[in-house]
N, C-alpha and C positions, 0 to 999 in steps of 0.2 A: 254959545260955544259950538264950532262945529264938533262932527263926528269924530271921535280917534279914531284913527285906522293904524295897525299896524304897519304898513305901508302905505300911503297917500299916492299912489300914482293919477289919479284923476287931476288932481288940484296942481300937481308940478305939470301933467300935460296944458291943464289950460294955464299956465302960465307960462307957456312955450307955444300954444296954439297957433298962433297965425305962423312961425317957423316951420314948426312941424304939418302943420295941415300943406303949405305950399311945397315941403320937400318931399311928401307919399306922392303928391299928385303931378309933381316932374319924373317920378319915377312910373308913374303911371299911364303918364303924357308920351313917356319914353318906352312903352312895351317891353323894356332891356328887366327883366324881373329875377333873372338866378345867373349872378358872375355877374358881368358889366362894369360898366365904368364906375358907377354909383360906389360900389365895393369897393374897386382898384383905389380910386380918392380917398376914402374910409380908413383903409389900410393904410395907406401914406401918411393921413392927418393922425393917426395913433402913432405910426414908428416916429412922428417930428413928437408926440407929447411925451413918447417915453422913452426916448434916446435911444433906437433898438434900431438895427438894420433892415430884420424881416418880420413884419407879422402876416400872417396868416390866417385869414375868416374862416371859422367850420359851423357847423350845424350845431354846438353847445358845447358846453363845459367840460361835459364827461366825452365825449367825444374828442375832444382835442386832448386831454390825458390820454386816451387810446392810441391818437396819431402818435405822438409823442414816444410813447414805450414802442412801438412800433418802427419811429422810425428810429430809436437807436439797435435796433435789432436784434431785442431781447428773445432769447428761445424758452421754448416750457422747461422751467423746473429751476429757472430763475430766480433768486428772490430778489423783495421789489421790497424797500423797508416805509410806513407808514404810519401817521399816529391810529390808537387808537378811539377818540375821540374827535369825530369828525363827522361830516355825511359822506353815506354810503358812498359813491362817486367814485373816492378812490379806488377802495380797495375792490368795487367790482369791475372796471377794467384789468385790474390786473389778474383776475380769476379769471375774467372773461377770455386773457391771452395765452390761459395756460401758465402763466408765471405762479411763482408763488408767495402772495403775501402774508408778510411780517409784519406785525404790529408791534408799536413801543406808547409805552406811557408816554404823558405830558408835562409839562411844567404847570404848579396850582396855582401860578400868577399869570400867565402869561395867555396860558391852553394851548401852546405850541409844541412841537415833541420836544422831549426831555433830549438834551444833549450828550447826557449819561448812556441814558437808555437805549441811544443811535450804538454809542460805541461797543455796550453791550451785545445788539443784536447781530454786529458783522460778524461774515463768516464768507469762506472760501466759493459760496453760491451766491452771494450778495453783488447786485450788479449795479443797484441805482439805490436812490433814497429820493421819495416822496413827501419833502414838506408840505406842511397846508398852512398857509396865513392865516389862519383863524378869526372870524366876528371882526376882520378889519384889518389886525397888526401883523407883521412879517415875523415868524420864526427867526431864530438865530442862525441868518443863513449863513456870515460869515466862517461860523462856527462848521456848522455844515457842508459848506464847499469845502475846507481845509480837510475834514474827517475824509469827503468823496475821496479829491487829488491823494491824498497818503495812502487809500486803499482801491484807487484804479475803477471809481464809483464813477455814472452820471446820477445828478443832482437834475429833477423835473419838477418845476418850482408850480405848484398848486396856488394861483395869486387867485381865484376867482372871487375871493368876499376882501381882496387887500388892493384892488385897482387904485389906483392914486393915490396911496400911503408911498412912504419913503422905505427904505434901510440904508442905515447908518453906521458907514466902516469905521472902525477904529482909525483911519486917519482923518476921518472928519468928512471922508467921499460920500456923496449922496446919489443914490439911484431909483428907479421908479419900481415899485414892486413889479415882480415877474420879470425881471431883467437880470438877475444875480445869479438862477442855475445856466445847465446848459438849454433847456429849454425853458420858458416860464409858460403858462396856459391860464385862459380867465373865463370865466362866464358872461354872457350877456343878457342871465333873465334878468325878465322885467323887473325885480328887485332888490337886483345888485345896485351899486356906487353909481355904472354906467350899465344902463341898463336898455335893451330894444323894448319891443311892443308883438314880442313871442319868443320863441326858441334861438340863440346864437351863441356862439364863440371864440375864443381866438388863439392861436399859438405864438411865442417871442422869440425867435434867436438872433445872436449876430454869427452862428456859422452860414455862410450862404448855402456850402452845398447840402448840409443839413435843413437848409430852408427849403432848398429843390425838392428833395425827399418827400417832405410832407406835404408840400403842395402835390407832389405828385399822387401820394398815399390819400389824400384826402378826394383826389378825383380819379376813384376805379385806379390805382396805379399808373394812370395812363402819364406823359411826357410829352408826346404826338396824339392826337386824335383816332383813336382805336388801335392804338399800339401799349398792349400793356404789359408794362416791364416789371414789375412787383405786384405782391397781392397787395390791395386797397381797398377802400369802404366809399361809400358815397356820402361828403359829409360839409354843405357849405353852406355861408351866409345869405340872404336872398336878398335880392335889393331895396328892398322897404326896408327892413331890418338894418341895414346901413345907413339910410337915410336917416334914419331915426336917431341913430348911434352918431350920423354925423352932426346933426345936430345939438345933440347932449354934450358931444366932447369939448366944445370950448366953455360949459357950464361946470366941467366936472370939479374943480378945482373951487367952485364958489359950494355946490352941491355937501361936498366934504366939510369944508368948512359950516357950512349950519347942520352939520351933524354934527362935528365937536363942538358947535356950541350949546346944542340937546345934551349932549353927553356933557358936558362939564355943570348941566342946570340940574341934571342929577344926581351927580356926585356929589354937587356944595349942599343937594339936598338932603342926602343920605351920609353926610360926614360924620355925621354926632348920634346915626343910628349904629348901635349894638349888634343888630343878627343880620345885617346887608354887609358883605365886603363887593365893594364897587369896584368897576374892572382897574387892572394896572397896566400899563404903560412900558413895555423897556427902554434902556435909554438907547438901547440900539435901531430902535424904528418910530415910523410915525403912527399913530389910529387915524385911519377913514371909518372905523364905526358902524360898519356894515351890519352890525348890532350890538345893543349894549346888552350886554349879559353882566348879571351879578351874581353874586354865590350866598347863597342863604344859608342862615347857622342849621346847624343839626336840629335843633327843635322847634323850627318851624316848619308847621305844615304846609306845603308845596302847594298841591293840590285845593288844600282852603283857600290859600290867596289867591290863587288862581279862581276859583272862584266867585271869593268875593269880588276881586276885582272886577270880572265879567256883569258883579249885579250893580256894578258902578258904572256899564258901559266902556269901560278899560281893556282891552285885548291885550294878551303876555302868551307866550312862548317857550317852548324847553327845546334848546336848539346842545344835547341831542340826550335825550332820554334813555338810550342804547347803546354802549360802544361797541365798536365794532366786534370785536373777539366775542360777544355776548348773543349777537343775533343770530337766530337760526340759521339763519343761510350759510353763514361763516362760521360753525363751529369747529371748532378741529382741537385734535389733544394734546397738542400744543401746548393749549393757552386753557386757564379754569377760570373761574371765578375768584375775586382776589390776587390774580395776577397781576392786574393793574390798577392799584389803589386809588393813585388820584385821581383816571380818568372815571373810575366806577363810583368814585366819591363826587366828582361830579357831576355825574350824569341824573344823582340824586338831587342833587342841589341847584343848581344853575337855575334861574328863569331870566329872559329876554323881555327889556319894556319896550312900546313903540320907538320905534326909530327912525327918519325919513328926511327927507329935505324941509320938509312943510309943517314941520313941528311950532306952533308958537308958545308965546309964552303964559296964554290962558291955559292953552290945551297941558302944558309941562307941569304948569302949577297945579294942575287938578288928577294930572297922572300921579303926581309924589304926595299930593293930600291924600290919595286912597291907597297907595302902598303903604305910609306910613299909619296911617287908622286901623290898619287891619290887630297889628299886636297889640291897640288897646280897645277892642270888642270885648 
């Protein structure tokens, strides 16, 4: 049996090798290494896959959340509403800008912000709301665009672990994640759905002059060549890093699909197990499965099967062991402990199995024999 790897990127590159090895070295061939055409192509071949006007390459994930509040032109003392069970990312841009972040609970099926809990937190300083597609599936954004428009909200659609999943309107409309707020933003690390070979990522709008904006903001404000008309940051894709991306994107769609089929080989496995609740699905979006996370009962030991599983060669994950209201950095009195039930009940409980494109079904079978052995030691 090979290696588990939590992630397998070795074994999905050499099975894309002679693609990818020929597209670094045209970009290499081509000296064109930061902006260039390589990008410009890149950007076009994503806005045809996700039916989107303008995307926009920056230098990662949290960066492009940055552009984004940025360029809608939030001032300090803003709030910016956000789950709290999530990675950091979010809510340290928005500390970063001076705004002020709000945290809400989640949903204990879904791990997306609670809908309740959105409606809760507005208030007369409330300028945006920050979903996060969570371990794969899209929040209830329809839900959450109609909340924004009622109360004069932008909606900054956090897609970076939800790339090629769907949300599904109540009339049956189907769209690509990160396409539903007024901006949507993704990650390009190496680990994501669609992932490069370092640091990248991207922003979605169909407003154009809103698109002008960020490109702008993302290169020193400029518009002209040392004419700058806004503050801006320095924040772009390099041209490897495209290439790479360009190449993964007509796989992404095949890539997803053998993760739901990882993920449905551990559900059928874990059906008729008692202290695993395996993840759920709403009927309003699709899973790409950017991880499977399960929720473990109260009296099981975390940490043991973590453990054990490690002395079986098995790698697992607590994706996120801290919510946010709870870390140091973000403490504020606000918010206490027991403020947010589900997401602190989760933060206990949750563990992550490998997940990847390259999963088979020896390596699956011998991932769920040793999760399941563990409560009869």
């Amino acid at each position: 049996m090979r290696k588990i790897e939590m992630v397998d990127l070795k074994s999905q590159y050499l099975r894309l090798k002679p693609q990818m090895d020929a597209a670094m070295q045209a970009v290499i061939d081509s000296t064109a290494f930061v902006k260039g055409p390589k990008v410009a192509e890149f950007q076009k071949n994503l806005e045809e896959y996700l039916g989107v006007r303008n995307v926009i390459a920056v230098g990662n994930g949290t960066e492009a959340i940055q552009i984004a509040l940025m360029a809608l032109g939030l001032k300090p003392g803003d709030e910016v509403i956000t789950p709290t069970f999530t990675f950091i990312a979010t809510a340290e841009v928005v500390a970063l800008l001076g705004l002020t972040p709000v945290v809400v609970d989640v949903d204990k099926d879904t791990f997306c912000m609670s809908i309740d809990a959105v409606k809760k937190a507005i208030t007369p300083k409330t300028k945006a709301i920050v979903p996060v597609n969570l371990f794969g599936q899209n929040a209830n954004l329809e839900e959450i665009v109609k909340l924004a428009d009622e109360n004069g909200l932008y909606v900054v659609e956090d897609a970076c672990q939800s790339m090629g999943s769907e949300y599904i309107f109540k009339d049956g409309r189907r769209v690509k994640s990160g396409t539903v707020g007024k901006i949507g933003c993704t990650s390009f690390f190496p680990s994501k759905n669609l992932g490069c070979y370092g640091d990248g990522g991207a922003l979605f709008t169909d407003d154009d002059e809103l698109a002008a904006k960020i490109r702008s903001i993302a290169n020193h404000g400029m518009t002209v060549r040392y004419h700058h008309d806004m503050i801006g940051v320095n924040s772009r894709l390099d041209a490897l890093q495209a290439a790479v991306l360009d190449v993964k994107l007509p796989h992404l769609d095949s890539f997803i699909e053998a993760r739901r089929k990882a993920a449905a080989y551990y559900t059928k496995a874990f059906e008729q197990c008692g202290w695993i609740k395996t993840p759920v699905c709403a009927d309003y979006t699709t899973h790409a499965f950017h991880q499977y996370t399960m929720v473990l009962a109260d009296d099981i030991d975390r940490d043991g099967l973590q453990a054990y599983l490690k002395e079986r060669n098995v790698p697992s994950m607590v994706y996120y062991p801290i919510p946010l209201h709870m870390q140091k950095a973000y403490q504020d009195p606000r918010y206490k402990e027991g403020d947010f039930p589900v997401a602190e009940h989760l933060s206990k409980h949750v563990l992550s199995l490998p997940m990847h494109t390259e999963l088979d079904e020896e390596q699956l079978s011998y991932i769920c024999d040793s999760v399941l052995s563990y409560n009869k030691k």
